[in-house]
PyMOL CGO cylinders between C-alpha atoms (Angstrom):
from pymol import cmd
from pymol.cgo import CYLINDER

trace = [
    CYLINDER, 0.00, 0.00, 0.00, 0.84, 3.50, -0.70, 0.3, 1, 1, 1, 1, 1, 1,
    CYLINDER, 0.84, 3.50, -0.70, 1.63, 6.15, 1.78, 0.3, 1, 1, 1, 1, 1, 1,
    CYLINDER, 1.63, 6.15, 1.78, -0.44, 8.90, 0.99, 0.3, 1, 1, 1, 1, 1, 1,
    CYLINDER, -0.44, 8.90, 0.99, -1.52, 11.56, 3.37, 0.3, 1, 1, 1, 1, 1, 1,
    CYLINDER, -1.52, 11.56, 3.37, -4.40, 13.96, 3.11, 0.3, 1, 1, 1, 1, 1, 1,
    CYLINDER, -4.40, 13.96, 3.11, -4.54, 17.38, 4.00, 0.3, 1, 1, 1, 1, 1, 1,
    CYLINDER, -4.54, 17.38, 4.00, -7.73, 19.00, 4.58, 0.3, 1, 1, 1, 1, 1, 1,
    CYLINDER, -7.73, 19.00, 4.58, -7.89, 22.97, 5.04, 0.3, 1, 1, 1, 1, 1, 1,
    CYLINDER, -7.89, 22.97, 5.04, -11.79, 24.18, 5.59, 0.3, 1, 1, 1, 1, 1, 1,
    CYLINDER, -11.79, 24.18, 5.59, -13.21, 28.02, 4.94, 0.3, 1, 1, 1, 1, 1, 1,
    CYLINDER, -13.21, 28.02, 4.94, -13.12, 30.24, 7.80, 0.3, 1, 1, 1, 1, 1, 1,
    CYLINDER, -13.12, 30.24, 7.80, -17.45, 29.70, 7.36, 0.3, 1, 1, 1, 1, 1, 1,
    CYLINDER, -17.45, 29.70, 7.36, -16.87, 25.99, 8.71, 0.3, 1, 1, 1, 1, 1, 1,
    CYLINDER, -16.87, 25.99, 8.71, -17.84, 26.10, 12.30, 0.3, 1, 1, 1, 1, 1, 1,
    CYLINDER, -17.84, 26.10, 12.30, -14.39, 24.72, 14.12, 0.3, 1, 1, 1, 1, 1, 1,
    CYLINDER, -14.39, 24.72, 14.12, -16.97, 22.27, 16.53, 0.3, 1, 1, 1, 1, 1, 1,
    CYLINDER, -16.97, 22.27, 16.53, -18.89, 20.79, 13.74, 0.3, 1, 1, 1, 1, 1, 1,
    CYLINDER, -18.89, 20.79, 13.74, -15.75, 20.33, 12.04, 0.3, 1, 1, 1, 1, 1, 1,
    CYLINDER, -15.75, 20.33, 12.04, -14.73, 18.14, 14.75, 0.3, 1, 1, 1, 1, 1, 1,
    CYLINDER, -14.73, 18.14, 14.75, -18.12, 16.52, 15.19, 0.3, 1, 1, 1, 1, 1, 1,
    CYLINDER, -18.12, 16.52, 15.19, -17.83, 15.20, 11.37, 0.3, 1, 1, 1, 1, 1, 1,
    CYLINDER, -17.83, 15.20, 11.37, -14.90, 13.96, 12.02, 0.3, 1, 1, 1, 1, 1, 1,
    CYLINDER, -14.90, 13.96, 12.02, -15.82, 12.18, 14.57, 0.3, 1, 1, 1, 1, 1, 1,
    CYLINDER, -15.82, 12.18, 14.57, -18.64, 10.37, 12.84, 0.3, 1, 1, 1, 1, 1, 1,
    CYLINDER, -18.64, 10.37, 12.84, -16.32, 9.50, 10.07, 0.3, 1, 1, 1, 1, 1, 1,
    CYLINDER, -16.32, 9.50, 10.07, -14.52, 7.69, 12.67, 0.3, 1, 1, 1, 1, 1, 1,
    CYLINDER, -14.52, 7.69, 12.67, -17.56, 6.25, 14.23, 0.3, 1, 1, 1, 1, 1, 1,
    CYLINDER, -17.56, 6.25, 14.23, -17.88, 4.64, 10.86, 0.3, 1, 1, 1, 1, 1, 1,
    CYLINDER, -17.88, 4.64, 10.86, -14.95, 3.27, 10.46, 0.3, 1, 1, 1, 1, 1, 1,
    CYLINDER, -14.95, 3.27, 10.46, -15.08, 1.96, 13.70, 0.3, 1, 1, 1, 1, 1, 1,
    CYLINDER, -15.08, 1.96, 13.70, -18.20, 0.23, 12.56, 0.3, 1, 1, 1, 1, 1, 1,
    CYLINDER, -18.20, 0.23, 12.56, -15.85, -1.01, 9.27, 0.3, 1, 1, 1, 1, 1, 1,
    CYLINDER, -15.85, -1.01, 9.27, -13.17, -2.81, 11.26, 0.3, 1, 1, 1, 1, 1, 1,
    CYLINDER, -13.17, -2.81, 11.26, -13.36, -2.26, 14.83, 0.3, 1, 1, 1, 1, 1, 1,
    CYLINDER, -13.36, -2.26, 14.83, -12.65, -0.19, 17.27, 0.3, 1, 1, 1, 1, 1, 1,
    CYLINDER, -12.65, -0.19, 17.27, -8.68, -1.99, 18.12, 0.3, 1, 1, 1, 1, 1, 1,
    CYLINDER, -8.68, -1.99, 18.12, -7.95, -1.77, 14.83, 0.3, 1, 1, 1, 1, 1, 1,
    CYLINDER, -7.95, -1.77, 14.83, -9.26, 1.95, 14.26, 0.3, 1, 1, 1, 1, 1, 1,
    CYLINDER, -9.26, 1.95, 14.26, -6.97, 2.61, 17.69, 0.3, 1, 1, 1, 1, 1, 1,
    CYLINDER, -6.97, 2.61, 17.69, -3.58, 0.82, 15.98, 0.3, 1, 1, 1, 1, 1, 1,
    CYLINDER, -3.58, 0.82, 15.98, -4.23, 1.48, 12.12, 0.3, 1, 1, 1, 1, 1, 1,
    CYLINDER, -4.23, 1.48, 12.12, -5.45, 5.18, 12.18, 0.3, 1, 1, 1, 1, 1, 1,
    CYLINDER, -5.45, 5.18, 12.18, -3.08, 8.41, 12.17, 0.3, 1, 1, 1, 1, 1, 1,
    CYLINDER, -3.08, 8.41, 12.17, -4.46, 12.00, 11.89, 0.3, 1, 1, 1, 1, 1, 1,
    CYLINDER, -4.46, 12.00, 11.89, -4.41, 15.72, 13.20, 0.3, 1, 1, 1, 1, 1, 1,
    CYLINDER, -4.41, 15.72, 13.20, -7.04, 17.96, 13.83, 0.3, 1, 1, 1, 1, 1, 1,
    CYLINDER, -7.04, 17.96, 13.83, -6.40, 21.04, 14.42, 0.3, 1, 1, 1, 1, 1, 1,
    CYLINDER, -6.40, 21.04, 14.42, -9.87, 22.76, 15.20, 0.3, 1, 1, 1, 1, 1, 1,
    CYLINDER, -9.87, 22.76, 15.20, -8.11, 26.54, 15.57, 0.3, 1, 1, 1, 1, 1, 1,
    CYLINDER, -8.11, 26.54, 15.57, -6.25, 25.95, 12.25, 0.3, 1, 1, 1, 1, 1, 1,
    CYLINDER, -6.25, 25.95, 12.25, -9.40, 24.56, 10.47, 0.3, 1, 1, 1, 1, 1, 1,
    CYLINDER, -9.40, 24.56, 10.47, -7.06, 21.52, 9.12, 0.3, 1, 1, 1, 1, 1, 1,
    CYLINDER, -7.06, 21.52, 9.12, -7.08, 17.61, 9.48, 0.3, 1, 1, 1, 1, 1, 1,
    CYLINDER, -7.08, 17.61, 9.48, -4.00, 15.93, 8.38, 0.3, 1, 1, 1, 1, 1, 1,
    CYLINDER, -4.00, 15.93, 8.38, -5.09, 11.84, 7.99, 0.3, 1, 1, 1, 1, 1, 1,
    CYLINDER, -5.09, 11.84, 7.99, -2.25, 9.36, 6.88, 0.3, 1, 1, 1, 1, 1, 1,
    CYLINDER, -2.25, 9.36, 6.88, -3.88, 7.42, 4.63, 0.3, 1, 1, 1, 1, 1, 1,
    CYLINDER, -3.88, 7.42, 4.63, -1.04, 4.47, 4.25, 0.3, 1, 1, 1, 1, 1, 1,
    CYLINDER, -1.04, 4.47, 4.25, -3.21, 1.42, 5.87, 0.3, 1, 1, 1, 1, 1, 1,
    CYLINDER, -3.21, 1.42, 5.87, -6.85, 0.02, 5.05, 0.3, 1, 1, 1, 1, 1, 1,
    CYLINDER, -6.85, 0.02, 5.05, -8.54, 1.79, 8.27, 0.3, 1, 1, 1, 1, 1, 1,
    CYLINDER, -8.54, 1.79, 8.27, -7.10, 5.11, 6.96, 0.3, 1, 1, 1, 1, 1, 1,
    CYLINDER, -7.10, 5.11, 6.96, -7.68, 4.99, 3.43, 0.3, 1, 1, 1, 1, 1, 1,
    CYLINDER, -7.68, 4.99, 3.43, -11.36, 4.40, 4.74, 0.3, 1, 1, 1, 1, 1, 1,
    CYLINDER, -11.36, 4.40, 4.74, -11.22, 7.39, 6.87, 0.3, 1, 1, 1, 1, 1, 1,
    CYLINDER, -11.22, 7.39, 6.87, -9.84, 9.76, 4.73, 0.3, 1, 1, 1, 1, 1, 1,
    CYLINDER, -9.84, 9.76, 4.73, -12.88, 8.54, 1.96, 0.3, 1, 1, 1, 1, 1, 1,
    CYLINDER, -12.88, 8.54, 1.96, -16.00, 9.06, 4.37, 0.3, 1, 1, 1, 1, 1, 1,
    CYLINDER, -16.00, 9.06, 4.37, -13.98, 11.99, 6.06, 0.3, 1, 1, 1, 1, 1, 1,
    CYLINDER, -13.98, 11.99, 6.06, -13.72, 13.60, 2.52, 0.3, 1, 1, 1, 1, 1, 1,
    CYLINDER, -13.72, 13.60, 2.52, -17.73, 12.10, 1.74, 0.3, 1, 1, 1, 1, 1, 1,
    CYLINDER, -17.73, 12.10, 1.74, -19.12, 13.96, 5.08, 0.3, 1, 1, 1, 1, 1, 1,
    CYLINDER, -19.12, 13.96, 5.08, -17.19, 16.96, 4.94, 0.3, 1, 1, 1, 1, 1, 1,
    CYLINDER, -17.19, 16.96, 4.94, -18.27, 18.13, 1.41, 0.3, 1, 1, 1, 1, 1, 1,
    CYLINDER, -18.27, 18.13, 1.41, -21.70, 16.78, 1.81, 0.3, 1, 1, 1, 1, 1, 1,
    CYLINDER, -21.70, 16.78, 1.81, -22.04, 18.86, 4.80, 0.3, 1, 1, 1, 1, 1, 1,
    CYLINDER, -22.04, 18.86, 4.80, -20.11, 22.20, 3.75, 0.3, 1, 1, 1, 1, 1, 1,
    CYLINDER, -20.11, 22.20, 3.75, -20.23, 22.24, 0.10, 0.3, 1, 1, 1, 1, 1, 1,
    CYLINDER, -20.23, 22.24, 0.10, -17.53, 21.28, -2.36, 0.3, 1, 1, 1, 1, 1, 1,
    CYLINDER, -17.53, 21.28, -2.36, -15.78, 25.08, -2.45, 0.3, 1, 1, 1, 1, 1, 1,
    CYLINDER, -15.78, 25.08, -2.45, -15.53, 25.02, 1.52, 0.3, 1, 1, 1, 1, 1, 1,
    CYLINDER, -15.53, 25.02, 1.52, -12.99, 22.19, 1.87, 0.3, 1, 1, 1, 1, 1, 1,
    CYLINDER, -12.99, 22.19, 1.87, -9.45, 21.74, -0.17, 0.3, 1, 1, 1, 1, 1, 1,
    CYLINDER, -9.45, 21.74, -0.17, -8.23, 18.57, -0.02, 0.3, 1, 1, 1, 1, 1, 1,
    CYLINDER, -8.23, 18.57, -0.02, -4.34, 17.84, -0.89, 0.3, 1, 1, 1, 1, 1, 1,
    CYLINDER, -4.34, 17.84, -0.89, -2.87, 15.13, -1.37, 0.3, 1, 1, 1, 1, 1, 1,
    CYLINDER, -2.87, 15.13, -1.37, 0.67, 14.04, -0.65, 0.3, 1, 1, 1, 1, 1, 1,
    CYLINDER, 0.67, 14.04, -0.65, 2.37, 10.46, -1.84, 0.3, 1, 1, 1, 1, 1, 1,
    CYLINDER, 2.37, 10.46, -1.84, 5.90, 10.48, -1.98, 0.3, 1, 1, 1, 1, 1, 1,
    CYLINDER, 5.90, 10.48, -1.98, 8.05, 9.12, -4.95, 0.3, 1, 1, 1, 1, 1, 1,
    CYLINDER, 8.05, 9.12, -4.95, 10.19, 6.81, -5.36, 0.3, 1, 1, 1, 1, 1, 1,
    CYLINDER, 10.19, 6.81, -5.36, 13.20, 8.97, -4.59, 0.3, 1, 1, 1, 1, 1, 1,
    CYLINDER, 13.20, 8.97, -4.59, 13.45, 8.95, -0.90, 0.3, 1, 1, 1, 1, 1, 1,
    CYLINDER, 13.45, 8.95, -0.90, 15.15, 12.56, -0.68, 0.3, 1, 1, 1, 1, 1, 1,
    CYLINDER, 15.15, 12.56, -0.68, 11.71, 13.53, -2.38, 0.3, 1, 1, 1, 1, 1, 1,
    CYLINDER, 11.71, 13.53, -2.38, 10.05, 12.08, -0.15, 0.3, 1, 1, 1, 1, 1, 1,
    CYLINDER, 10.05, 12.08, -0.15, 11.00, 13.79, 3.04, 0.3, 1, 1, 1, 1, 1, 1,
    CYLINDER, 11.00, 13.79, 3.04, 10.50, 17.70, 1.27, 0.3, 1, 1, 1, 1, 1, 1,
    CYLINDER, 10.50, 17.70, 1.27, 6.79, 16.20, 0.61, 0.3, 1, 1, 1, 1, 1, 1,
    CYLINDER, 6.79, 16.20, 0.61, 6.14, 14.74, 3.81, 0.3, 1, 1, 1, 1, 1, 1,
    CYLINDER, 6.14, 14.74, 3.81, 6.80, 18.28, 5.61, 0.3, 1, 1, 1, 1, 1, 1,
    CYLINDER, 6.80, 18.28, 5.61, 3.16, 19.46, 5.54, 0.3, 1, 1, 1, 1, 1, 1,
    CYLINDER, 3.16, 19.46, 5.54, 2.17, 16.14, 7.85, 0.3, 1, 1, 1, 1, 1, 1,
    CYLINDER, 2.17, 16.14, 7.85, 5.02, 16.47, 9.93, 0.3, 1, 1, 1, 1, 1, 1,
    CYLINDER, 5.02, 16.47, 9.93, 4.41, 20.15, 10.66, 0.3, 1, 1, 1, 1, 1, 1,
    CYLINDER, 4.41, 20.15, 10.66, 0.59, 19.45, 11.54, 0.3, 1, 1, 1, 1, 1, 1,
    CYLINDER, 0.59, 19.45, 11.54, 1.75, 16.58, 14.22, 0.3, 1, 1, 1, 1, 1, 1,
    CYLINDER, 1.75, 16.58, 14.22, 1.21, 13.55, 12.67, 0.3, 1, 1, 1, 1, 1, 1,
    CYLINDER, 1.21, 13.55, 12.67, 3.88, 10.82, 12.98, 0.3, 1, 1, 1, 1, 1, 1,
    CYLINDER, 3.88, 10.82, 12.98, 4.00, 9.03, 9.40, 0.3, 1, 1, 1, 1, 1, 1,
]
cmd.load_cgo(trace, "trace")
């Protein structure tokens, strides 16, 4: 499996405690996919309700499932133009690979 990470950055109009609520229901789901151990071993993310962002690490089953009904719920709920998703996968080159892995590391998430 890949390692790609996901970085979410929501408008200023996205209220910071329903942002946290959604994501919180995304992870009730996957909870509901493959269990709440596995959710607790498997899943990496950061959100950052002040900063409006959500970092997800996307590199294992449980959190390619939670960055898909994150991304689902979130522009369902806000609307398409409220939430910028990016998406980081390193190459092959590993000295690429750290310069693109700088966003996740600077939100907190160990990948």
């Amino acid at each position: 499996m890949t390692h790609d990470t996901y970085k979410y950055r929501f408008d200023e109009s996205v209220p910071a405690q329903e942002l946290e609520d959604t994501f919180m229901l995304a992870m009730l789901a996957v909870e509901s996919l493959h269990g709440r151990s596995r959710v607790r071993m498997e899943s990496r993310f950061n959100l950052d309700k002040a900063r409006r962002t959500c970092v997800i690490d996307a590199s294992t089953d449980v959190g390619s499932d939670l960055a898909r009904i994150f991304t689902g719920f979130a522009t369902k709920e806000y609307g398409e133009r409220s939430v910028l998703i990016e998406r980081s996968q390193p190459s092959g080159c590993a000295c690429a690979s750290k310069h693109r892995a700088a966003p996740a590391a600077e939100a907190g998430v160990a990948v």
